[in-house]
DRENDO-1510 file (C-alpha; in Angstrom, 1 decimal, always signed):
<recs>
REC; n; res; u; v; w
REC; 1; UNK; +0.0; +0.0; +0.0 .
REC; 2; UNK; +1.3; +3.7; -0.7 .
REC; 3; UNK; +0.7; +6.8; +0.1 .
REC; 4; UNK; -0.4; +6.5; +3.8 .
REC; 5; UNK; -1.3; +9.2; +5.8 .
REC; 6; UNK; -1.6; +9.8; +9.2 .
REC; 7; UNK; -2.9; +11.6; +11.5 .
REC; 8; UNK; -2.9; +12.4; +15.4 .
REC; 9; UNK; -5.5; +14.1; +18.5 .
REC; 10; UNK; -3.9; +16.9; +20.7 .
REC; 11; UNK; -3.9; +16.0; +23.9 .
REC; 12; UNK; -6.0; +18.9; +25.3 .
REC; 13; UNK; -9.2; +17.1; +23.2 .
REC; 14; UNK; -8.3; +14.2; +25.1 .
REC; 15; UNK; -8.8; +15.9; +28.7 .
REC; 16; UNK; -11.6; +17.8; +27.5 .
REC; 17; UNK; -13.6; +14.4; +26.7 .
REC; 18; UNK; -14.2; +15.6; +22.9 .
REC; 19; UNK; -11.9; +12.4; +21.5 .
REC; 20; UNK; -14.4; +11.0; +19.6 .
REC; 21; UNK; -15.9; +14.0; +18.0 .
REC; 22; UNK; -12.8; +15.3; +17.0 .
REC; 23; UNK; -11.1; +11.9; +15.9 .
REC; 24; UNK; -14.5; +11.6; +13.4 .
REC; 25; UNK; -13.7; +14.8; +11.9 .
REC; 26; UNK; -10.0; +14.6; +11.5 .
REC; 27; UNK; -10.2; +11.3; +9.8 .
REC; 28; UNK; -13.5; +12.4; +7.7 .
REC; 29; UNK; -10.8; +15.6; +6.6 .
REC; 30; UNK; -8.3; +12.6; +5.8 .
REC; 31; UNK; -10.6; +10.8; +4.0 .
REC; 32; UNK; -12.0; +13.7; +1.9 .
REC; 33; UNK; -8.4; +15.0; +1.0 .
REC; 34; UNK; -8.7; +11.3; -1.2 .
REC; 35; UNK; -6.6; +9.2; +1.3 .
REC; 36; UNK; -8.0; +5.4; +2.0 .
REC; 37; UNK; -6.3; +4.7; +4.7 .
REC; 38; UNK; -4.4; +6.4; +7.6 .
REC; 39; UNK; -2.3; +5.3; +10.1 .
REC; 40; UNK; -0.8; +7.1; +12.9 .
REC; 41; UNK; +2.0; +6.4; +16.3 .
REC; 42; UNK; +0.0; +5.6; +19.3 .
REC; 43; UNK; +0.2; +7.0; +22.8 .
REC; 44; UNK; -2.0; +3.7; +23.7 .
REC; 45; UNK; -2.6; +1.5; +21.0 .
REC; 46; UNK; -6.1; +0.3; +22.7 .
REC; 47; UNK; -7.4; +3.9; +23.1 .
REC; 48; UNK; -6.9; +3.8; +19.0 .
REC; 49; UNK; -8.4; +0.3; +18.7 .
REC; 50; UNK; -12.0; +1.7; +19.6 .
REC; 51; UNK; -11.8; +4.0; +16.4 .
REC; 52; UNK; -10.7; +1.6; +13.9 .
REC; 53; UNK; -6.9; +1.2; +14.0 .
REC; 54; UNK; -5.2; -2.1; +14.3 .
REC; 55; UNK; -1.4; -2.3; +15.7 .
REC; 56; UNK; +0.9; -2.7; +12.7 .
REC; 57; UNK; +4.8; -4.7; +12.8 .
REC; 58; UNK; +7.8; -2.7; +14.1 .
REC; 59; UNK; +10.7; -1.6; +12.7 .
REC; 60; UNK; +13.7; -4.0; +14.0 .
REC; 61; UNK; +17.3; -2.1; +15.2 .
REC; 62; UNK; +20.4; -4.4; +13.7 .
REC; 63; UNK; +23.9; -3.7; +15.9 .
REC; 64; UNK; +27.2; -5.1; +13.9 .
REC; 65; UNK; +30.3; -4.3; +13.8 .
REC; 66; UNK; +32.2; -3.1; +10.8 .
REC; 67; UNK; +34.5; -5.7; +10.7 .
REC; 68; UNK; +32.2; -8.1; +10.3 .
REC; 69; UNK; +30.7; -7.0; +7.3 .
REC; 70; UNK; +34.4; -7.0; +5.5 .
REC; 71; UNK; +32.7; -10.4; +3.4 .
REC; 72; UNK; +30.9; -7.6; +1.3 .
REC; 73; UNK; +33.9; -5.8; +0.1 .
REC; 74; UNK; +34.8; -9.2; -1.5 .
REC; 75; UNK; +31.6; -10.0; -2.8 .
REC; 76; UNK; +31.8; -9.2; -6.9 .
REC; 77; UNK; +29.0; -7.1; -7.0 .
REC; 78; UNK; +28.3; -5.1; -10.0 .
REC; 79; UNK; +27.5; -1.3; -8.4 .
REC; 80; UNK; +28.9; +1.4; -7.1 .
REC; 81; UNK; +28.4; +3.8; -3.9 .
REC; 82; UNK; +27.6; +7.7; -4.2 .
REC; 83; UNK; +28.6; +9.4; -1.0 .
REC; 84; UNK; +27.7; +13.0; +0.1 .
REC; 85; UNK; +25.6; +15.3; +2.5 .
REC; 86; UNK; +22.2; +14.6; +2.3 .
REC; 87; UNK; +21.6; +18.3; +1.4 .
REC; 88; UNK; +22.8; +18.1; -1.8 .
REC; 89; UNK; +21.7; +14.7; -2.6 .
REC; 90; UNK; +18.3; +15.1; -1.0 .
REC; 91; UNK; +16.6; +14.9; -4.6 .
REC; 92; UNK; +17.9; +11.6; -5.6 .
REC; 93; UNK; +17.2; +10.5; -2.2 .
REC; 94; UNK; +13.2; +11.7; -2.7 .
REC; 95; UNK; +13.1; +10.4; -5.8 .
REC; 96; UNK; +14.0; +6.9; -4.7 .
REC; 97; UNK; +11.8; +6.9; -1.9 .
REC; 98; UNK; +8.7; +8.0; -3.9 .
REC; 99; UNK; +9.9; +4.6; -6.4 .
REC; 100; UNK; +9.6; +2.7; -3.5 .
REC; 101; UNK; +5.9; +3.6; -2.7 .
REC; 102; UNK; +5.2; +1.3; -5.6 .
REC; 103; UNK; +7.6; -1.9; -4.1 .
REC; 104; UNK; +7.5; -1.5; -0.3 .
REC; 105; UNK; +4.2; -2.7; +1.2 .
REC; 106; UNK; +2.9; -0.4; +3.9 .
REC; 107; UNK; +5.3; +2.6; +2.8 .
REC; 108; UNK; +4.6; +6.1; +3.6 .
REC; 109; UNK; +6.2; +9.4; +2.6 .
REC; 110; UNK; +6.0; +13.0; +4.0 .
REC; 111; UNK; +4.9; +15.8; +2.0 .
REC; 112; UNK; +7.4; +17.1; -0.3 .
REC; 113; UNK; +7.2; +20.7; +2.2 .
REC; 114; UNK; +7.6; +18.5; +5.3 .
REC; 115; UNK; +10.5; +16.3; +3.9 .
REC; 116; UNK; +12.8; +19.5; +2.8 .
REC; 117; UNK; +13.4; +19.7; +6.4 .
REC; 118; UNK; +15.9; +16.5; +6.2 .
REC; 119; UNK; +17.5; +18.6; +3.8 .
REC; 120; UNK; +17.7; +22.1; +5.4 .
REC; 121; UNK; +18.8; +20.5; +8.1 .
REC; 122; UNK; +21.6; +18.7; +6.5 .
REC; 123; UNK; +22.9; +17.0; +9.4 .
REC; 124; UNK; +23.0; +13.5; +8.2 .
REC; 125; UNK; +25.3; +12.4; +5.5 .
REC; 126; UNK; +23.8; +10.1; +2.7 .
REC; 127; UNK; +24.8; +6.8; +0.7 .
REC; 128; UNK; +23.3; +5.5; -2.2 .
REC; 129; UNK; +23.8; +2.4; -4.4 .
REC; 130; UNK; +23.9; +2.2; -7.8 .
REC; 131; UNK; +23.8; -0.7; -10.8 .
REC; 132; UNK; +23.2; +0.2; -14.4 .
REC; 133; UNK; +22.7; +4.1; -13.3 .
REC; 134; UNK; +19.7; +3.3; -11.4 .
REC; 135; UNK; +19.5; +3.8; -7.3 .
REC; 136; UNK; +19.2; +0.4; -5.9 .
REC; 137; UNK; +20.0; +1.5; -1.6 .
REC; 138; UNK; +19.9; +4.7; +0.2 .
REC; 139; UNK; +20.8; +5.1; +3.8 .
REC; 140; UNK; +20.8; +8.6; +5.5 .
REC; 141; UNK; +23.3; +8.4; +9.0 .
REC; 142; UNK; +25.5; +10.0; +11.3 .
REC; 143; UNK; +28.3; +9.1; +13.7 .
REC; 144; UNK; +27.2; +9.9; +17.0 .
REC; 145; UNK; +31.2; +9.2; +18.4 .
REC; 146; UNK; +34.5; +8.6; +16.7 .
REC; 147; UNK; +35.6; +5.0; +18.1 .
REC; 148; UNK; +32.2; +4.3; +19.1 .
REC; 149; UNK; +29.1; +4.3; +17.1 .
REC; 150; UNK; +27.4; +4.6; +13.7 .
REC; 151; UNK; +23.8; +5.2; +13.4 .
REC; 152; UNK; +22.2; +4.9; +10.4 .
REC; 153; UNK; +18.2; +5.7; +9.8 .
REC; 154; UNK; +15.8; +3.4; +7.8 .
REC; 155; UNK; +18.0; +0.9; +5.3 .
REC; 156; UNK; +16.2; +0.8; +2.5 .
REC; 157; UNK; +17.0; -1.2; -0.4 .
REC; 158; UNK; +14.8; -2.7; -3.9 .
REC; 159; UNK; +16.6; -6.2; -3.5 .
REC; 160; UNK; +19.9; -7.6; -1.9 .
REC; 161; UNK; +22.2; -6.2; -4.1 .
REC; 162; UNK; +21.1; -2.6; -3.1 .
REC; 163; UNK; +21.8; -4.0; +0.9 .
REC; 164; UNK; +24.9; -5.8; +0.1 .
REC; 165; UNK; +26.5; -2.4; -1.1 .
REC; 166; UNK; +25.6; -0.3; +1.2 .
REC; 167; UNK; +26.7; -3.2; +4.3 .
REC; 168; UNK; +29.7; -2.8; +2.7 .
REC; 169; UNK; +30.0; +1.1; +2.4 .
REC; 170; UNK; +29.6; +0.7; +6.1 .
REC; 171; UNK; +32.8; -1.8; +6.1 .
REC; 172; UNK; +35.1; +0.4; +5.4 .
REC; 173; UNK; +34.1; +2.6; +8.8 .
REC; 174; UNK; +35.9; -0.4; +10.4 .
REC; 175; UNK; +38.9; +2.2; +12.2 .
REC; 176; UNK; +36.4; +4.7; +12.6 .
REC; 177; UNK; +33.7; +3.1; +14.7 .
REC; 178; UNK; +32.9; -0.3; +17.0 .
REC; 179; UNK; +29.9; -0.8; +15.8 .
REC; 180; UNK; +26.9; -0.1; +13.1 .
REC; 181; UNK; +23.4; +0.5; +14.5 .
REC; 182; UNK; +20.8; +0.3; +11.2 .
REC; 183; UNK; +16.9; +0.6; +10.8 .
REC; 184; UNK; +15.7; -2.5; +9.3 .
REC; 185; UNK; +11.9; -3.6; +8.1 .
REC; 186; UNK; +10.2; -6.0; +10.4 .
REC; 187; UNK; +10.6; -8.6; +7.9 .
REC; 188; UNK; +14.4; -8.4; +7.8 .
REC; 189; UNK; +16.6; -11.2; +9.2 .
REC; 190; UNK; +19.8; -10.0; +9.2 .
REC; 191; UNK; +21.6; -13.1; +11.0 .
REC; 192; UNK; +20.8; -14.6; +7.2 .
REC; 193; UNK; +22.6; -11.7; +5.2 .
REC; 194; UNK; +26.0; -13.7; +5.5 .
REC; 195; UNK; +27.6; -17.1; +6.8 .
REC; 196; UNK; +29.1; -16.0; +10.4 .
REC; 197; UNK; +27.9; -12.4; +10.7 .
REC; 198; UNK; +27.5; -11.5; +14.2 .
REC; 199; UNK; +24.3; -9.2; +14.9 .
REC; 200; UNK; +22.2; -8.1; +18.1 .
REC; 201; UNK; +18.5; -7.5; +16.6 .
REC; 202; UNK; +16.0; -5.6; +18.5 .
REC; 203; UNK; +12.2; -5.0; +18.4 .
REC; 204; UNK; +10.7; -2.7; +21.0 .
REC; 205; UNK; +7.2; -1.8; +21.1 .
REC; 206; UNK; +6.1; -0.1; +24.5 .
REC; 207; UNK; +3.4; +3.4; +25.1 .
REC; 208; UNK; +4.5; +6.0; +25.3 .
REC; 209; UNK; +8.4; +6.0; +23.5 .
REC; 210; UNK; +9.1; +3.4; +21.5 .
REC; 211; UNK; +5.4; +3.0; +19.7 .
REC; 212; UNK; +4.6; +0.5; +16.9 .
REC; 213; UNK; +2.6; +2.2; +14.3 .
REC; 214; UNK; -1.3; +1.7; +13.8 .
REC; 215; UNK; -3.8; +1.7; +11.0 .
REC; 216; UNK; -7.1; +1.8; +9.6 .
REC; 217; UNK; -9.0; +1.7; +6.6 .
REC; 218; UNK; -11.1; +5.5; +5.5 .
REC; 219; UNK; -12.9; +3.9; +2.5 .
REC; 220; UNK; -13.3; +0.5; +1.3 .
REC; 221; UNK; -14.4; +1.4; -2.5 .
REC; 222; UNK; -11.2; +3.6; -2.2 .
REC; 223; UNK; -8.7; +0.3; -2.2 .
REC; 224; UNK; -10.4; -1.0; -5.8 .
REC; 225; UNK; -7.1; -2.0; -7.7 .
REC; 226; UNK; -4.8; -2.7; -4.7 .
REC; 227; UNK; -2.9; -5.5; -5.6 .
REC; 228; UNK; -4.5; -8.7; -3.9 .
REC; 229; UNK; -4.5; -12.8; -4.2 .
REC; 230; UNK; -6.5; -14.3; -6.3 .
REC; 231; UNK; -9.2; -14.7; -3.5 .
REC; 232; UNK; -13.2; -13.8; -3.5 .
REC; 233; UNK; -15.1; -13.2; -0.2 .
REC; 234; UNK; -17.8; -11.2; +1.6 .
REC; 235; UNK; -17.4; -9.7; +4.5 .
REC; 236; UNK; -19.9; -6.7; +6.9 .
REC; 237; UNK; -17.8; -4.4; +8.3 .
REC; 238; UNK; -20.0; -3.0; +11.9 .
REC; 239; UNK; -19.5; +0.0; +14.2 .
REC; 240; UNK; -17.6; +2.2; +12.2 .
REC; 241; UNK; -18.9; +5.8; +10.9 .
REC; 242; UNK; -16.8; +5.7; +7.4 .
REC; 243; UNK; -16.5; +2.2; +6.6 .
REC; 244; UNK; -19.7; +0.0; +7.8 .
REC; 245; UNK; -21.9; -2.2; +5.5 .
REC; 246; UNK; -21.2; -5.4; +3.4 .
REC; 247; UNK; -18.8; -5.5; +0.5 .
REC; 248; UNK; -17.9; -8.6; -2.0 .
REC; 249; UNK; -14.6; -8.0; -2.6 .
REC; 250; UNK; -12.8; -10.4; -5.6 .
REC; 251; UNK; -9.1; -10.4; -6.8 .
REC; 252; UNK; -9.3; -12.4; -9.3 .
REC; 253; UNK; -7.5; -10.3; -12.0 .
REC; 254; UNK; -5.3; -9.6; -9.3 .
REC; 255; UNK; -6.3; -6.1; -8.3 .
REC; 256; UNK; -9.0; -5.2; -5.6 .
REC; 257; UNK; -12.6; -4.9; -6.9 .
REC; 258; UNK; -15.0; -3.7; -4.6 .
REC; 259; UNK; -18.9; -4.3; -4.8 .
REC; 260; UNK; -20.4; -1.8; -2.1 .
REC; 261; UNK; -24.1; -3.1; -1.0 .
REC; 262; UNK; -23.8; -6.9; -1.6 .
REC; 263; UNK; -22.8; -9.7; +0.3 .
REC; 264; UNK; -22.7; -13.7; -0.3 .
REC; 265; UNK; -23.0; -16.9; +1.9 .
REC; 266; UNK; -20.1; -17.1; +4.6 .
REC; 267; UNK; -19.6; -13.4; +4.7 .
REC; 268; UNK; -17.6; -12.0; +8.1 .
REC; 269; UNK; -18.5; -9.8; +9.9 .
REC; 270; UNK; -15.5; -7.4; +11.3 .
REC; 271; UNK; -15.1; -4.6; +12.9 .
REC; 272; UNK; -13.1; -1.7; +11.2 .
REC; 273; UNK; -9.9; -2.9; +13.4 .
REC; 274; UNK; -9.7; -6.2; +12.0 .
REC; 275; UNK; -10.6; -5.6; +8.4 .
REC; 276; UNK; -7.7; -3.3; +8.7 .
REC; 277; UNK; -5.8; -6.1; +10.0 .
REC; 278; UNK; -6.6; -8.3; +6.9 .
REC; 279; UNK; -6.0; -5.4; +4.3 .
REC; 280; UNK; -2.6; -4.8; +5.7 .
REC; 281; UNK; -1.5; -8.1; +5.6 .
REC; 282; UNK; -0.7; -7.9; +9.7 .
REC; 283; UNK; -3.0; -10.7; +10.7 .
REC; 284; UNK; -4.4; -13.7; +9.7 .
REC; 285; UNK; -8.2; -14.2; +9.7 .
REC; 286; UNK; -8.0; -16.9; +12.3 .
REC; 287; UNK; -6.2; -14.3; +14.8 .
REC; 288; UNK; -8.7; -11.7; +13.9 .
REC; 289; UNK; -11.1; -13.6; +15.7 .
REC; 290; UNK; -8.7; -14.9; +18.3 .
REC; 291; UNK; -8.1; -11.1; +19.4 .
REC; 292; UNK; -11.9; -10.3; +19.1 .
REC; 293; UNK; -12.1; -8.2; +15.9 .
REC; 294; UNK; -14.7; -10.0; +14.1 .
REC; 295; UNK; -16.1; -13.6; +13.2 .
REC; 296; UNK; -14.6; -15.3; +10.6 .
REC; 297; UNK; -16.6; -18.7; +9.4 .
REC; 298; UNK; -14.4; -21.7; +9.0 .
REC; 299; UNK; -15.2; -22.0; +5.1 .
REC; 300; UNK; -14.4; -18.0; +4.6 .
REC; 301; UNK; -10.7; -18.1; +6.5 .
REC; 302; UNK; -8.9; -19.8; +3.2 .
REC; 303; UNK; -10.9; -17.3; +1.1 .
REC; 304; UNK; -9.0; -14.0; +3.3 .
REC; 305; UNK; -6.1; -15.7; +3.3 .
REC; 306; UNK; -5.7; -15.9; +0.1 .
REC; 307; UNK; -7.0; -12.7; -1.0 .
REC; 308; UNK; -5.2; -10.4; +2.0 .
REC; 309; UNK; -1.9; -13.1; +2.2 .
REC; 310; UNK; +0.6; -11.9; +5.6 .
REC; 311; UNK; +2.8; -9.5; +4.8 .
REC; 312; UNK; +4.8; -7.4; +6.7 .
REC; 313; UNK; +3.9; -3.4; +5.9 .
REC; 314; UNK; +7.0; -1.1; +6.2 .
REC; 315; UNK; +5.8; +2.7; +7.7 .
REC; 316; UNK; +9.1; +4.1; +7.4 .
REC; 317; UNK; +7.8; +7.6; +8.0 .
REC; 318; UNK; +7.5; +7.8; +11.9 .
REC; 319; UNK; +5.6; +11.0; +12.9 .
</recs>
């Protein structure tokens, strides 16, 4: 999924005992400015569970040191590294980000206004990865101390070659730093990028610092031509403002269609939380009932499965 928005309350709503007055008309704003879905960070995910959102994977911290990444200087990879402040190389940096909001499930991007701030602020330096001319990795970092550590932000790459040069851009930091602290996506494993690599990988998820993302679904008829399996299935979707009623929805030619109004034998019946949880590929049908966010009949779970298959969506932005 692409193009995610999110959105937030103030805390001064949430005294004042307004939430869910306020939360209907900020998300009917989000939905009207043509977004689908929105997603936000949680102070409590189970105060944003009553308005729709589901809890989405976290992103996982990698720690290695640069010596043990020296394999990937060896390796006879066919690319090259571009290395330079992020300020000037802040458009090729956007540019590849907004070419991954077409590969990365889940991905999310900042406005183009709120994103020059990365670059005005130029405080990070930036690494790309080429093959054939086109960007294949970008990683924005810093080093927080000489001797001591590297931390790099969000490592994102289309495939393994793009991750195998920039691991070993960050090899040759081996007298300049102990140890490389990366962003990864939740579906990552990086004891499995090389034979005898060494790694300490970390996912935290705790209210009200380090937050796992959330999200929900704005409009149903609004996800026609997502890319889905090949599944068909009903399903009523109850208790929700924006998205309630029954839907047939078939991916058969391998994009979402949507029938608004109808519904067929077997049909679920969720609430706006665990369609969500189907849609975004973060649970399976069986654990949507398990957690109490709708009832799936036995003869519809294969149907969901195939249609919304588990996949891991990666936020990136973090807001």
């Amino acid at each position: 999924m692409a193009g995610i928005c999110g959105v937030a309350t103030h805390p001064l709503a949430r005294r004042q005992g307004h939430v869910r007055t306020l939360m209907t008309q900020l998300l009917g704003q989000v939905r009207d400015e043509g977004c689908p879905v929105s997603t936000l960070y949680p102070f409590r995910p189970s105060f944003y569970e009553r308005f729709g959102y589901v809890g989405l994977p976290q992103t996982r911290t990698v720690t290695v040191s640069p010596a043990d990444l020296r394999p990937f200087l060896r390796k006879p990879l066919s690319g090259e590294i571009s290395w330079q402040r992020v300020g000037e190389g802040y458009p090729v940096y956007r540019a590849f980000t907004e070419d991954l909001l077409s590969r990365c499930h889940g991905f999310a991007l900042f406005s183009e206004e709120r994103a020059q701030r990365l670059r005005e602020a130029d405080e990070r330096w930036l690494v790309t990865a080429h093959v054939d001319g086109a960007v294949v990795g970008a990683v924005t970092y810093r080093v927080v101390e000489f001797g001591g550590e590297l931390r790099a932000d969000n490592l994102l790459a289309t495939g393994p070659v793009g991750r195998a040069l920039l691991l070993g851009f960050f090899a040759r930091h081996v007298d300049q730093v102990e140890r490389v602290v990366a962003t990864v996506g939740p579906d990552e494993a990086p004891e499995l990028w090389a034979t005898d690599l060494a790694t300490h990988t970390e996912t935290r998820a705790s209210s009200p610092t380090t937050r796992a993302p959330m999200g929900r679904v704005l409009s149903v008829t609004g996800l026609a031509g997502l890319p889905v399996g090949t599944g068909r299935a009903a399903v009523e979707i109850v208790d929700d403002p924006f998205i309630a009623g029954r839907y047939l929805l078939d991916g058969g030619t391998g994009g979402l269609e949507v029938s608004a109004g109808t519904t067929a034998p077997g049909a679920a019946t969720l609430t706006a939380a665990g369609f969500a949880a189907l849609v975004y590929g973060a649970l399976d049908p069986v654990e949507v009932a398990v957690r109490g966010l709708g009832t799936v009949p036995a003869e519809t779970v294969e149907s969901l499965r195939t249609l919304f298959p588990r996949w891991a969506p990666y936020l990136v932005a973090e807001f």
